[in-house]
BANU-820805 format. One record per residue: residue in three letters; x, y, z of N, C-alpha, C in turn. Coordinates in steps of 0.2 Angstrom, whole numbers, padded with zeros to 4 digits, always signed. Each point is the difference from the previous one (the first is absolute). Example, Ala and Ser with C-alpha at 12.3 -4.5 7.8 and 13.67 -1.06 7.14 Angstrom:
<kefis>
ala+0066-0028+0039-0004+0006+0000+0004+0006+0000 ser-0002+0005-0004+0004+0006+0001-0004+0005+0003 
</kefis>
This chain:
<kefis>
unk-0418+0009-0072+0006+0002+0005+0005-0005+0000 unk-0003-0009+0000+0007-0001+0001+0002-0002-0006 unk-0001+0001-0006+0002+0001-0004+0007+0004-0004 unk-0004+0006+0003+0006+0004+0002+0005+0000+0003 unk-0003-0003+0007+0008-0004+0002+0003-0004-0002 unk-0003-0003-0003+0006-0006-0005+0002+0000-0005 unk-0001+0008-0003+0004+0001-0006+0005+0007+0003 unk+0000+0001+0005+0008+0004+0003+0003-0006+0004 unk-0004-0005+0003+0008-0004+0001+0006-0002-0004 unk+0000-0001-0006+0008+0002-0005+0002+0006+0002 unk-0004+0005+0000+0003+0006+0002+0005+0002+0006 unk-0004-0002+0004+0002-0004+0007+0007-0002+0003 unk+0000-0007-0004+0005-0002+0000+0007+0000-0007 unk-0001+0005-0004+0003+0002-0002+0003+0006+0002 unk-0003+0005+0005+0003+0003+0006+0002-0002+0004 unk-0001-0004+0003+0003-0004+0004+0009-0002-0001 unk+0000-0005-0007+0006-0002-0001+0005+0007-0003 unk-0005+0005-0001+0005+0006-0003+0002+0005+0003 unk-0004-0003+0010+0004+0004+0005+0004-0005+0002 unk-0002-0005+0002+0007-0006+0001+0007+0001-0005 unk-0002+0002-0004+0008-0001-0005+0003+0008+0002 unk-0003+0004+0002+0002+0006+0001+0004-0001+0008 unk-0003-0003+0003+0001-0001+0009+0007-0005+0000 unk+0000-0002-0005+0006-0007+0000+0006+0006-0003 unk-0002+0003-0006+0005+0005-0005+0003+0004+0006 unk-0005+0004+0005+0003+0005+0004+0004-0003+0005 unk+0001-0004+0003+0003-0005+0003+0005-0001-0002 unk-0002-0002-0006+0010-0004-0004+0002+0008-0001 unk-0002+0008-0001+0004+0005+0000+0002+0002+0006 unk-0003-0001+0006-0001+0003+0006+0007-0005+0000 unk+0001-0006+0002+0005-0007+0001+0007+0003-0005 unk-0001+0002-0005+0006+0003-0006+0001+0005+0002 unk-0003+0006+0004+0002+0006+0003+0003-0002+0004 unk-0001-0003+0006+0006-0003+0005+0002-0004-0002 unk+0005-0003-0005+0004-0003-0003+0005+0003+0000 unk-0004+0005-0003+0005+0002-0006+0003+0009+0006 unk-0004+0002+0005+0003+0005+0003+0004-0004+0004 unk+0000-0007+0003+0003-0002+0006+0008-0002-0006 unk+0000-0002-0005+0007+0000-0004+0003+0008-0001 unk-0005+0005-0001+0005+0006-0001+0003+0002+0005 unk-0005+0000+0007+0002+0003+0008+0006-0008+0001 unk+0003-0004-0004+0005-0006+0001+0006+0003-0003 unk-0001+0004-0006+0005+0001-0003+0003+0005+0002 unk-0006+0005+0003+0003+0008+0002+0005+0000+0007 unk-0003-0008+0003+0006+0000+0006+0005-0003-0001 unk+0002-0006-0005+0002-0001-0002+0007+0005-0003 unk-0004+0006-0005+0006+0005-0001+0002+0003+0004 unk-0002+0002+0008+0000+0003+0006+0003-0005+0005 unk+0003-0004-0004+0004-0005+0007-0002+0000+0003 unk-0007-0003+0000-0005-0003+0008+0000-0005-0004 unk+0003-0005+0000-0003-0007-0001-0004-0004+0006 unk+0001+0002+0005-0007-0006+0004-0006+0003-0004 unk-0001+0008+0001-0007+0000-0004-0002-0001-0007 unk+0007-0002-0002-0002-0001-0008-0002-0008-0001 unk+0003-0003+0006-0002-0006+0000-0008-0002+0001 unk-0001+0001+0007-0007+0004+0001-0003+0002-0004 unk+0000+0003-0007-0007+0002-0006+0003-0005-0005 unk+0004-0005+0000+0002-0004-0007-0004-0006+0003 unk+0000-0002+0006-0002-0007+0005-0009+0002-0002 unk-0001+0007+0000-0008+0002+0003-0002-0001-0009 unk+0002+0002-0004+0001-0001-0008-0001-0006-0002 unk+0005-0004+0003+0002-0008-0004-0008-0003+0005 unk-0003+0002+0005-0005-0004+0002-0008+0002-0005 unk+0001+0008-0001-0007-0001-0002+0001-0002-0009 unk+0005-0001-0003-0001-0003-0006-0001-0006-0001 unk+0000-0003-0006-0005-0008+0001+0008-0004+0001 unk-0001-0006+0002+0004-0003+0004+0003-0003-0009 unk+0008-0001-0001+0002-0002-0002+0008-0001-0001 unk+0003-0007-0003+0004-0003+0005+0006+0006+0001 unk-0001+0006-0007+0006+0005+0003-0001+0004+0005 unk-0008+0001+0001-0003+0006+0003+0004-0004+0010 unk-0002-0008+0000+0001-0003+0005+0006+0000+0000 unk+0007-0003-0005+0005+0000+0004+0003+0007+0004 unk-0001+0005-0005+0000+0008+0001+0001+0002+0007 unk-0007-0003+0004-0005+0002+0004+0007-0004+0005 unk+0001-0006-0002+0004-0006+0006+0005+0007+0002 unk+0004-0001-0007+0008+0003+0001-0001+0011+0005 unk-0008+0002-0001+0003+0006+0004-0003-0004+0006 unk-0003-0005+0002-0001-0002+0008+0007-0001+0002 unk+0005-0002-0003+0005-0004+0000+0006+0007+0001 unk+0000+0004-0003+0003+0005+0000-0004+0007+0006 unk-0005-0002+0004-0004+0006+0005+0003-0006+0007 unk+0002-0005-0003+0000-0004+0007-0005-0006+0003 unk-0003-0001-0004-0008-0004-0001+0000-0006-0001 unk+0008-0003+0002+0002-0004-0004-0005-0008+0001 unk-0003-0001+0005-0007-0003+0001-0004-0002-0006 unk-0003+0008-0001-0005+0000-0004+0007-0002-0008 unk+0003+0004+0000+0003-0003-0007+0000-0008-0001 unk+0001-0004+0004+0003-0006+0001-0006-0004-0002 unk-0007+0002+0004-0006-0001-0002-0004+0000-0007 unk+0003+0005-0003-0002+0001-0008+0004-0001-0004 unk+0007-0001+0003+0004-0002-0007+0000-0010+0000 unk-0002-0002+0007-0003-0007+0001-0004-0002-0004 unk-0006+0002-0001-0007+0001-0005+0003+0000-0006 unk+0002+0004+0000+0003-0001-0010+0005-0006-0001 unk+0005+0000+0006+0001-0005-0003-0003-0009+0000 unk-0004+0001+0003-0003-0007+0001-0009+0001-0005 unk+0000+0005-0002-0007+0002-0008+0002-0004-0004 unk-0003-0004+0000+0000-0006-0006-0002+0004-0008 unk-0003+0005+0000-0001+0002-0004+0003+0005-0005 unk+0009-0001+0001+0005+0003+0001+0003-0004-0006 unk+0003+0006-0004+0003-0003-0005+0008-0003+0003 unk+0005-0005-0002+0006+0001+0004+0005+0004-0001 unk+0000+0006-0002+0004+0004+0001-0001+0005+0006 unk-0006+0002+0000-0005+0002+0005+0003-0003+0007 unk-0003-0006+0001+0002-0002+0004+0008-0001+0003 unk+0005+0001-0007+0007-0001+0007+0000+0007+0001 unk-0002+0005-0005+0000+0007+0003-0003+0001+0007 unk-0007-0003+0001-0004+0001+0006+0007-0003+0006 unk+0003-0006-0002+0005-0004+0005+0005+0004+0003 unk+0003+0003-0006+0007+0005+0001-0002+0006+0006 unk-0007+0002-0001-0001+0006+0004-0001-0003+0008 unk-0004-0005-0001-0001-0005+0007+0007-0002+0005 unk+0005+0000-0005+0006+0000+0003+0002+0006+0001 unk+0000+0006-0003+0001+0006+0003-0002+0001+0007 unk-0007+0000-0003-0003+0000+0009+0004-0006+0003 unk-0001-0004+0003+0003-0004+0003+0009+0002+0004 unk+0003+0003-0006+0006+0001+0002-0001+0008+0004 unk-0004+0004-0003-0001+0005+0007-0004+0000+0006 unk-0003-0009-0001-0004-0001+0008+0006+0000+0002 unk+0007-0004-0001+0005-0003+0004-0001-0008-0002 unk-0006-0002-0002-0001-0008+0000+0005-0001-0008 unk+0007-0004+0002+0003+0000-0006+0002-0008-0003 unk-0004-0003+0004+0001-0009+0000-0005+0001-0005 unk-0007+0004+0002-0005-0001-0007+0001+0002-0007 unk+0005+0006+0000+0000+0004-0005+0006-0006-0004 unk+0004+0000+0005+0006-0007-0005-0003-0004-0003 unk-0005-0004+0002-0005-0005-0002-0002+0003-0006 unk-0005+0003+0000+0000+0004-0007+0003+0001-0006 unk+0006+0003+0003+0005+0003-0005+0004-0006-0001 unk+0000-0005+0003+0005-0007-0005-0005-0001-0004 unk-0005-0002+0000-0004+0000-0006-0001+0004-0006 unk-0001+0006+0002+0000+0006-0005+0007-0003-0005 unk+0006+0002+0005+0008+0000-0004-0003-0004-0005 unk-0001-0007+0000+0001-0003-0005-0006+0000-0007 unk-0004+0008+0000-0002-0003-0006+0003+0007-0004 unk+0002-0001-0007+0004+0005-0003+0000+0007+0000 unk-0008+0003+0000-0001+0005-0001+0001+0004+0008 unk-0001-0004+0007+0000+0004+0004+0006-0002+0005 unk+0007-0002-0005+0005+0003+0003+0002+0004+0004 unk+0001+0005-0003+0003+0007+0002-0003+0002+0006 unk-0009+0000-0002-0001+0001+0009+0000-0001+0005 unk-0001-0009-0001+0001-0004+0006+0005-0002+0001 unk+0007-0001-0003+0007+0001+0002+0000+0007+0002 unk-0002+0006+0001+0004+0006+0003-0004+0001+0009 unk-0005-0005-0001-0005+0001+0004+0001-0008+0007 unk+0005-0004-0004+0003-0005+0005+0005+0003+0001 unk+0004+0004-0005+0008+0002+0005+0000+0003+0006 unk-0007+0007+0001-0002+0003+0003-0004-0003+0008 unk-0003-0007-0002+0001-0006+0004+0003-0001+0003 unk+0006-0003-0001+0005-0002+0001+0004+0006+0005 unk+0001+0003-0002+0003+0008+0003-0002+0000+0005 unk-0008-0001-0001-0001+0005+0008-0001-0008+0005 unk+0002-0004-0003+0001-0007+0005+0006-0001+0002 unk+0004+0004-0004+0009+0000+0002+0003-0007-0003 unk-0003-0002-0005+0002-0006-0002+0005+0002-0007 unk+0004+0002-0001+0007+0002-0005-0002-0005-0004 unk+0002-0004+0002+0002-0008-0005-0008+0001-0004 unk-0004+0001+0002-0003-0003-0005-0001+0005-0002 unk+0000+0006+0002-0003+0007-0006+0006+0000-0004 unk+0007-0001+0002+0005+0001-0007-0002-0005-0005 unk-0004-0009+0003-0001-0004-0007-0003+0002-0005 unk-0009+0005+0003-0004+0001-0004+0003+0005-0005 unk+0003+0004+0005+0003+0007-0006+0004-0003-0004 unk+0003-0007+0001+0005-0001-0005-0002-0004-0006 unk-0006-0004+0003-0002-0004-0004-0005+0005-0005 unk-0003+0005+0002-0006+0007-0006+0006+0003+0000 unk+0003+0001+0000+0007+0007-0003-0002+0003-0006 unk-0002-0005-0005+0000+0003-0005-0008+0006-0001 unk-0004-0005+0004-0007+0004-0001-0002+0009+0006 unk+0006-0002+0006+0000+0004+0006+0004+0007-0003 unk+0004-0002-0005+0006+0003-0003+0003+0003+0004 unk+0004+0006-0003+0008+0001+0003-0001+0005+0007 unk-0006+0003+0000-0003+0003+0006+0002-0002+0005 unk-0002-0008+0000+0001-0004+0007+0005-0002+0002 unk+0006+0003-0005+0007-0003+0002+0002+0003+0005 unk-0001+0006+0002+0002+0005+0007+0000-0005+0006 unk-0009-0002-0001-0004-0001+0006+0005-0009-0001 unk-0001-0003-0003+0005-0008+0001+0005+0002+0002 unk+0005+0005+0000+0007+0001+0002-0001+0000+0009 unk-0006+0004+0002-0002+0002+0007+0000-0007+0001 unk-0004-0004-0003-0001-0007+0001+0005-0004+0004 unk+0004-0001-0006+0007-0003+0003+0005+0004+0005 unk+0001+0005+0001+0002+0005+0006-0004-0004+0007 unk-0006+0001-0001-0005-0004+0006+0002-0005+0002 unk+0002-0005-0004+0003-0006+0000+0006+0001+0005 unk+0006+0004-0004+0006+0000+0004-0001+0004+0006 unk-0005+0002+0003+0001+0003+0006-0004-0005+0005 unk-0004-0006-0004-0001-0004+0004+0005-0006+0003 unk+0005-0001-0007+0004-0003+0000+0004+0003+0003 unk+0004+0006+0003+0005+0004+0003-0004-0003+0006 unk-0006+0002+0004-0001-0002+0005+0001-0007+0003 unk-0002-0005-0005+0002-0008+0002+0007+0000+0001 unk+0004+0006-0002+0006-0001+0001+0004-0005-0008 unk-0004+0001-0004+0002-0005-0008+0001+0007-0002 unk+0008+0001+0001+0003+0009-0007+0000-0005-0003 unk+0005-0005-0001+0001-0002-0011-0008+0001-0004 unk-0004-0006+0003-0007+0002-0003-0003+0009+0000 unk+0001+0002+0004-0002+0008-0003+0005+0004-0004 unk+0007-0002-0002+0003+0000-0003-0004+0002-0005 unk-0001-0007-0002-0002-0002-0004-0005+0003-0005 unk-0006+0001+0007-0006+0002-0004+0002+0008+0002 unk+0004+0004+0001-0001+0007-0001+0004-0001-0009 unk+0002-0004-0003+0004-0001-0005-0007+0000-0006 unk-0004-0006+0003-0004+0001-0004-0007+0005-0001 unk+0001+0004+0005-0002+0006-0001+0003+0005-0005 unk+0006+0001+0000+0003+0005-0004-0001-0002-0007 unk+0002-0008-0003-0003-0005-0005-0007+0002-0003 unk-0004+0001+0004-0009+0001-0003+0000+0008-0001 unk+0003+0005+0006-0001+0005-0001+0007+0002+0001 unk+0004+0004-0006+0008+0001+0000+0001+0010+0005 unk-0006+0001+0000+0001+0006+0002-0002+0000+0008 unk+0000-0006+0002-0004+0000+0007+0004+0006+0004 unk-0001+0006+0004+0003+0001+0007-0001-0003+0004 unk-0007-0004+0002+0001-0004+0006+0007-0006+0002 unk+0000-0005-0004+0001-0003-0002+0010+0001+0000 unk+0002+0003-0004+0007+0004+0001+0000+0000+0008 unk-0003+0006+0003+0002+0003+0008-0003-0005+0004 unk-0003-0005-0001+0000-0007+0007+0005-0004-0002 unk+0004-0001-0007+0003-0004-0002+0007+0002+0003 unk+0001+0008+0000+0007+0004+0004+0000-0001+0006 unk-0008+0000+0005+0002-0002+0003+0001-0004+0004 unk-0002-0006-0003+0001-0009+0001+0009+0001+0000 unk+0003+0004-0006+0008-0001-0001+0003+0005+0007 unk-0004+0003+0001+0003+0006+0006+0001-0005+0007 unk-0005-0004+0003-0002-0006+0003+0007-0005+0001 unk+0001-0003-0006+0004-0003-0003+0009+0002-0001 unk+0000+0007+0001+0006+0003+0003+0003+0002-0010 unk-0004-0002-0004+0002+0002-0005-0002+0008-0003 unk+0005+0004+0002-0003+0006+0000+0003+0004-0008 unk+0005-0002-0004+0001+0001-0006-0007+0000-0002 unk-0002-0009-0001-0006-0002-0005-0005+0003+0001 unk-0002+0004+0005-0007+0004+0003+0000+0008-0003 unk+0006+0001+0002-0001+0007-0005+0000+0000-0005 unk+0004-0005-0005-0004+0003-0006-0007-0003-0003 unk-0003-0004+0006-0009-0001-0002-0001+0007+0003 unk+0001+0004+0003-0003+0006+0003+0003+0004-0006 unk+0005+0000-0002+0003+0005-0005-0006-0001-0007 unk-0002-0006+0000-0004-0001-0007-0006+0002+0000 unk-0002+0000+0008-0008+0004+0002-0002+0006-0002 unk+0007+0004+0002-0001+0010-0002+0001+0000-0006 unk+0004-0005-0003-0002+0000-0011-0006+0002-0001 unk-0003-0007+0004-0007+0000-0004-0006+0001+0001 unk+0002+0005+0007-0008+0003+0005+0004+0006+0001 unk-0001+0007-0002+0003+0005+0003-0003+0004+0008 unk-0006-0004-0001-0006+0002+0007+0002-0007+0005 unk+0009-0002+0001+0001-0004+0004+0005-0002+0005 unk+0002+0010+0001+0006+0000+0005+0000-0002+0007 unk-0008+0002+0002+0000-0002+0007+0001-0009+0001 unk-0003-0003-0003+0001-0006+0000+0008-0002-0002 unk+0003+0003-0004+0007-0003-0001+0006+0003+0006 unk-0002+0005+0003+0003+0004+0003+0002-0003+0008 unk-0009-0004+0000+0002-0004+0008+0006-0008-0001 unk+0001-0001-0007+0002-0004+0000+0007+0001-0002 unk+0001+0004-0003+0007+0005-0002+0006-0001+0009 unk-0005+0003+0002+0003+0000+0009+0001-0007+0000 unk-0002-0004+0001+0001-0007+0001+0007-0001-0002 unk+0001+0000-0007+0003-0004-0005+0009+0007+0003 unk-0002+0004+0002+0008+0004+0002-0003+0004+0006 unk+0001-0005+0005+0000+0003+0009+0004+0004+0000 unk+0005+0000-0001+0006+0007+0000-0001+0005-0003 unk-0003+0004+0003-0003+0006+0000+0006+0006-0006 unk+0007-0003+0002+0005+0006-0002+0002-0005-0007 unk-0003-0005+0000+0003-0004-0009-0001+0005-0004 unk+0004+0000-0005+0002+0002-0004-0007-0003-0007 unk+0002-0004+0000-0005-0008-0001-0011+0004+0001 unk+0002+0003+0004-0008+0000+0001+0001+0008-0002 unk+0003+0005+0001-0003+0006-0004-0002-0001-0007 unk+0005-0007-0002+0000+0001-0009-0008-0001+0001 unk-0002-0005+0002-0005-0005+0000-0007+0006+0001 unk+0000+0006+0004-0003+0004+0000+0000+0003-0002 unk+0004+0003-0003+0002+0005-0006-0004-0002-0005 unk+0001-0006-0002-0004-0004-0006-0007-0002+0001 unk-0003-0001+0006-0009+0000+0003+0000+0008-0001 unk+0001+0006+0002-0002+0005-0002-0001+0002-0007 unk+0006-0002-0005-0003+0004-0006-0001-0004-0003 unk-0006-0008+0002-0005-0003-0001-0008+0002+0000 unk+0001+0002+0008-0004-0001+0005-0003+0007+0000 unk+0005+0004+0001-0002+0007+0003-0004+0000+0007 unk+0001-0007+0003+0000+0002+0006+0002+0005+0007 unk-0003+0004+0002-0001+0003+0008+0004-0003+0003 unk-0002-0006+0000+0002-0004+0007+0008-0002+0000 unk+0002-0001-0009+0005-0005-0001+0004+0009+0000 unk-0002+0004-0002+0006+0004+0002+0001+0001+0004 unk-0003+0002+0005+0002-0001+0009+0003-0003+0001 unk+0001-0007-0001+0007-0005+0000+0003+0002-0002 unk+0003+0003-0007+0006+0002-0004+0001+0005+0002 unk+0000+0007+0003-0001+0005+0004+0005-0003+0008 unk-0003-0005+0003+0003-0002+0005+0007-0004-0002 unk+0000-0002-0006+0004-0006-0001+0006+0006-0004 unk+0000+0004-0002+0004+0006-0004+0007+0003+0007 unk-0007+0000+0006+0001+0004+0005+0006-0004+0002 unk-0001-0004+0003+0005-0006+0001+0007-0004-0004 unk-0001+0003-0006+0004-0001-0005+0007+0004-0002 unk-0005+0006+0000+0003+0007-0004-0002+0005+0005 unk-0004+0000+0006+0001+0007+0003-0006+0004+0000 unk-0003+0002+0004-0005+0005+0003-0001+0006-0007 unk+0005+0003-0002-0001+0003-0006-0002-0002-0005 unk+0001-0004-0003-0001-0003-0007-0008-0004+0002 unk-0003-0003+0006-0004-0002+0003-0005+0004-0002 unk+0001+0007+0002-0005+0006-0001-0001+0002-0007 unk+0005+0000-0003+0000+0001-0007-0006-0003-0002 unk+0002-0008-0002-0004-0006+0000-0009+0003+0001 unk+0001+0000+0006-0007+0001+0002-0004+0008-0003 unk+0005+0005+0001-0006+0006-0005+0002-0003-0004 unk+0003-0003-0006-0003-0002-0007-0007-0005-0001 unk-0001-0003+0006-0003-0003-0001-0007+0003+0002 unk-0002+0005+0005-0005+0002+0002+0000+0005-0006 unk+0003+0006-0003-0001+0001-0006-0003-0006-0005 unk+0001-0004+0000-0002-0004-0005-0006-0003+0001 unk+0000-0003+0008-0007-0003-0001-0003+0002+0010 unk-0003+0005-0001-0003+0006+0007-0002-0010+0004 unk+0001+0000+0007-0002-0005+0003+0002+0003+0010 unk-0006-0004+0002+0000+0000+0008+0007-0003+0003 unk+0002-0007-0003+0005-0004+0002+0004+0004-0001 unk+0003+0004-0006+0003+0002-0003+0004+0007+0005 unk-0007+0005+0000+0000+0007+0005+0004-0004+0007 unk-0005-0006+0004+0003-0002+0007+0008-0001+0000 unk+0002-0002-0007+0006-0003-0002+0006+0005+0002 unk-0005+0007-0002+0007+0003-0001-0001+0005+0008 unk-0006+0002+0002+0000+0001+0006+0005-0005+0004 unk+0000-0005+0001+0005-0004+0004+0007+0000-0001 unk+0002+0002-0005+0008+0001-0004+0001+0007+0003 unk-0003+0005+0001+0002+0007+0001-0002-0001+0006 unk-0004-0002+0003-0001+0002+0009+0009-0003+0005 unk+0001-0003-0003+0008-0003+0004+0004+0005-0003 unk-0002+0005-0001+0007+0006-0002-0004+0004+0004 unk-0006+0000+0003-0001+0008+0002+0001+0000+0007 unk+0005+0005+0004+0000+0000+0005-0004+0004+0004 unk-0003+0001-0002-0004+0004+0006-0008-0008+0003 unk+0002+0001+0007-0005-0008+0003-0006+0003-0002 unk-0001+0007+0000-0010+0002+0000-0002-0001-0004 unk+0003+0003-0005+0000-0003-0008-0001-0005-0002 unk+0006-0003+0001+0001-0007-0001-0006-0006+0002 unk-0004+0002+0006-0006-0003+0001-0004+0000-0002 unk-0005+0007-0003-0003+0001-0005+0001-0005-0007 unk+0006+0002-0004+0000-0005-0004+0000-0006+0003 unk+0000-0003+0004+0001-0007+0001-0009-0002+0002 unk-0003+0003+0002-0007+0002-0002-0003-0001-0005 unk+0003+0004-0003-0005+0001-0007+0003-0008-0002 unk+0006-0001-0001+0000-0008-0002-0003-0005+0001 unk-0003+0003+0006-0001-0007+0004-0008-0002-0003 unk-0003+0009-0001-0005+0000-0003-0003-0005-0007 unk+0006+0003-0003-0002-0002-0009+0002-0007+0000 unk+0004-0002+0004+0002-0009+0002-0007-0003+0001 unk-0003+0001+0006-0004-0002+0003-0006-0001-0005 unk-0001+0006-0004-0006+0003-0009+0003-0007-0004 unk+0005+0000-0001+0001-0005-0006+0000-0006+0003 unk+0000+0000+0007+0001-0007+0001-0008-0004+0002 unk-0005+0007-0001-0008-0004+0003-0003-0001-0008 unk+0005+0001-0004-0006+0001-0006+0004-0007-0003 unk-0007-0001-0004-0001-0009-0004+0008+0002-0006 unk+0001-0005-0003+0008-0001-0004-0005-0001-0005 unk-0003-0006+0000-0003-0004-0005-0009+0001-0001 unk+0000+0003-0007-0007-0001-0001-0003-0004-0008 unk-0006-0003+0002-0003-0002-0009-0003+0004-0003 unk+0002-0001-0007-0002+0002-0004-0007+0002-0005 unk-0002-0007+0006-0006-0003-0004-0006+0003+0005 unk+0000-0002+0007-0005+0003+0005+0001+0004+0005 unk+0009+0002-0001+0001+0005+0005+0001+0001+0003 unk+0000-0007+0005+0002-0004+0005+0009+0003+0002 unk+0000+0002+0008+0009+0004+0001+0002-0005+0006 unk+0006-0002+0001+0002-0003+0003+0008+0002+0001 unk+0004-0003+0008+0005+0002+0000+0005-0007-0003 unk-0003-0004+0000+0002-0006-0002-0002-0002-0008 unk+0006-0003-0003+0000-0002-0007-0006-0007+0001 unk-0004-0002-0007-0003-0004+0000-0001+0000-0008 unk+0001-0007-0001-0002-0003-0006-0007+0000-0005 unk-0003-0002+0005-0007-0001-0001-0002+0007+0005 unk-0005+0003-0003-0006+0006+0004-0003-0003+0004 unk+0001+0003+0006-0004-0007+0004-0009+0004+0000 unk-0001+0005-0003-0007+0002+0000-0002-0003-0006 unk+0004+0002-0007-0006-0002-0007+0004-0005+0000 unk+0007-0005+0001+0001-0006+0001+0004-0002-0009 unk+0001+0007-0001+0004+0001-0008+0007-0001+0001 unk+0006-0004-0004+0004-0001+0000+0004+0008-0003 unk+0008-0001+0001+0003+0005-0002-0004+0009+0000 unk-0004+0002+0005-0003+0006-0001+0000+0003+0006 unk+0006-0003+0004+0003+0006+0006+0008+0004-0001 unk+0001+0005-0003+0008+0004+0001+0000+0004+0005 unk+0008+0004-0001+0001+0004+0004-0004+0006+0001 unk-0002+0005+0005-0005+0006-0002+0006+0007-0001 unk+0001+0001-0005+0004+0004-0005-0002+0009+0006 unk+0004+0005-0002-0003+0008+0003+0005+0002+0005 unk-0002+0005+0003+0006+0006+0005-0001-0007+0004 unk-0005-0002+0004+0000-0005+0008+0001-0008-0003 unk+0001-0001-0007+0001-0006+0000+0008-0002-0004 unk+0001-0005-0003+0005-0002-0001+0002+0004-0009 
</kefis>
């Protein structure tokens, strides 16, 4: 008998390890099943523009495969991107302090550490960093685009135009927009100190880095409007509708400035020449006014159905409502219309002028920078019947 038994022991334990390897195998597929469905239900929200849940099965994904340094930066950057910024901070600090880290690894783990950082708001750390990063060759590009952005949101000009100017070549011509912004920042700090020469100066070297700035021209008209020099302002306004035809509204409030005299001569031409730029709404409602006072209530009307023939507009309709209501004599009438006017006045005057681009963001006020996604040049005028 026990003989017997100690020649099925091999048996035994040869079942044994051949359910063990079975119970380990089912587990690494049962583990690869959810892997691999939590990345397909990642990508399907993903196409379905649900990113919080895409994020949600790529975090649940990146956690149950085996830990490695990509699987972990990955992991940092969507904590970093869900708001997590804590936990990001936390595992991109491990990586970069893993000795067993090759050095490239390592400034990559740094560069992200700064990311995080600069979306905690802590940006004295992320500088500290990123002076270090700047100076080794290969991580240039990202740790200069990543101090300028520093720099920005500390409102320190001076030294985000050094970095850009000193990486220019590696940031490339891209960042030349955002350096002109740069220097404009400047001069409006310096207009406040009450130092024009020196804003002078740096709205000049704005147009120098970047020759097509709009900003840059239209603060600089205005610093001259200021200054009582109302020749030299229009034609930096006159060079603005050259080079931006989506930018009547902005030259149009400064066009008024540059000829108060509503019946010159001087400022019909000047709008005359912003509309068959601009195709401005707004700016023909001035030329329509400034016709009227010119040339006469006929010719005014003229103007104006050529113009709503040409470009259908709210401004445009209320425009001519109020040119025909001063001829109609009947008061009962006459009040109705001045109603309705009052209406579509009130319609175009509640709706946003200015929206971006980029998130969509509407506003009634111009704005350089989006104060939502915080993108430079990506607010215009809102184009259509209610807009300009």
């Amino acid at each position: 008998m026990f003989e017997l038994l100690f020649l099925l022991l091999p048996f035994a334990a040869a079942y044994g390890y051949y359910m063990g390897r079975q119970s380990v195998r089912d587990k690494k597929e049962k583990s690869s099943t959810v892997r691999n469905n939590n990345y397909l239900r990642g990508v399907e929200y993903l196409l379905n523009n649900e990113k919080d849940r895409a994020v949600d099965k790529f975090i649940a994904y990146l956690n149950e495969s085996d830990p490695s340094f990509e699987s972990n930066l990955a992991l940092g950057n969507l904590f970093r991107k869900r708001g997590e910024v804590d936990r990001a901070i936390s595992l991109h600090e491990a990586l970069a302090n893993n000795p067993k880290l090759d050095v490239a690894e390592n400034e990559i783990s740094r560069v992200e550490l700064a990311r995080d950082f600069i979306s905690a708001g802590l940006l004295d750390r992320a500088e500290r960093i990123l002076l270090d990063l700047v100076e080794i060759p290969r991580q240039h590009a990202a740790a200069a685009a990543l101090l300028v952005k520093v720099y920005e949101q500390e409102r320190d000009y001076h030294k985000a135009i050094e970095i850009a100017l000193t990486y220019r070549s590696v940031l490339g011509s891209s960042s030349l927009s955002q350096l002109s912004h740069y220097y404009c920042q400047c001069a409006v700090q310096d207009v406040m100190a009450g130092n024009k020469e020196t804003a002078y100066a740096s709205y000049q070297h704005a147009l120098d880095v970047y020759p097509n700035s709009v900003r840059a021209r239209l603060e600089y008209a205005d610093l001259l409007i200021k200054d009582k020099k109302l020749k030299e302002a229009y034609i930096k306004v006159k060079e603005v509708s050259e080079i931006d035809p989506n930018s009547g509204l902005l030259c149009l409030d400064l066009i008024r400035k540059c000829f108060p005299n509503k019946a010159d001569p001087d400022l019909r031409f000047a709008l005359e020449d912003l509309v068959r730029r601009t195709h401005s709404a707004e700016a023909m409602v001035d030329l329509v006014q400034s016709v009227e006072l010119i040339s006469g209530k006929e010719d005014a009307e003229v103007q104006l159905l050529a113009f709503i023939k040409e470009k259908p507009s709210l401004k445009l309709f209320s425009a001519l409502i109020g040119l025909r209501s001063r001829d109609n004599d009947d008061a009962k009438a006459n009040d109705v219309v001045v109603q309705l006017k009052s209406l579509i006045d009130a319609q175009t005057a509640s709706n946003p002028r200015f929206s971006c681009s980029r998130c969509g963001f509407k506003s009634r006020m111009m704005f350089w920078q989006c104060p939502s996604c915080r993108r430079w040049d990506t607010i215009t005028p809102i184009r259509g019947l209610d807009g300009d």
